[in-house]
N, C-alpha and C positions, 0 to 999 in steps of 0.2 A: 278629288282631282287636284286640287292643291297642293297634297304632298308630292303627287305625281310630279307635278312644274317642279318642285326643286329636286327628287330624288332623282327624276331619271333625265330631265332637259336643262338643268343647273339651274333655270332661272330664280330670282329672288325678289322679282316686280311684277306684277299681272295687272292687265287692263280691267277695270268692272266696266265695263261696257254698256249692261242692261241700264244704267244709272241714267241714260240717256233718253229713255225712253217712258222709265218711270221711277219714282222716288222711292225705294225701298223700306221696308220696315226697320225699326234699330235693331230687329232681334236677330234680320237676315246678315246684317252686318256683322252683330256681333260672334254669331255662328261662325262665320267666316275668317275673323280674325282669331276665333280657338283652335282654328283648325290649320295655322300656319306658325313658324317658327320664329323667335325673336329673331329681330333684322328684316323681315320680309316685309316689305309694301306693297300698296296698293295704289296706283295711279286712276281716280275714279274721273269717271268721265262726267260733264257738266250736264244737268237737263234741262231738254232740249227747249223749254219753256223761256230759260233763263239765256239759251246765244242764239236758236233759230226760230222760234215761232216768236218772238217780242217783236220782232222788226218783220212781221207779213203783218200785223192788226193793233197798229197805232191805238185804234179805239177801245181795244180791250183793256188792254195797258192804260189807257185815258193818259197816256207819256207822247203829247206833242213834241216835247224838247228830242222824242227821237228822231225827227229830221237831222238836228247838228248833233247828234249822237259822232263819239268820238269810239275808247275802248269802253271794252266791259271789265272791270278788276275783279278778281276775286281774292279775297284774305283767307287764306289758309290759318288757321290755328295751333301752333306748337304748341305739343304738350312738352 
């Protein structure tokens, strides 16, 4: 389905979408990345642990300071 996005709809960015829901294996990952062309990305989405279930149960977290919670940053890593 990959080559598909670029061969036949030009794109050269895909959402991983499922990343949201649950944390993938590295193998699934890297399956995925042999299976697309240099230049092409992947915009993976955050889970959902880390931007929407943190802030419904304070107590799991044991993160009081989420009251004055501000942003969430995330650091991307260049290779």
């Amino acid at each position: 389905m990959l080559s598909y996005y670029k061969k036949h709809l030009g794109f050269d960015t895909v959402e991983i979408n499922f990343t949201y829901y649950r944390l993938p294996f590295p193998k699934v990952m890297e399956g995925m990345a042999k299976k697309t062309f240099d230049g092409f990305e992947f915009s993976v989405r955050s889970y959902k642990e880390m931007t929407h279930e943190i802030w419904e149960n304070n107590n799991r977290w044991g993160l009081k300071l989420l009251e004055k919670r501000g942003i969430i940053i995330f650091i991307q890593r260049m290779s």
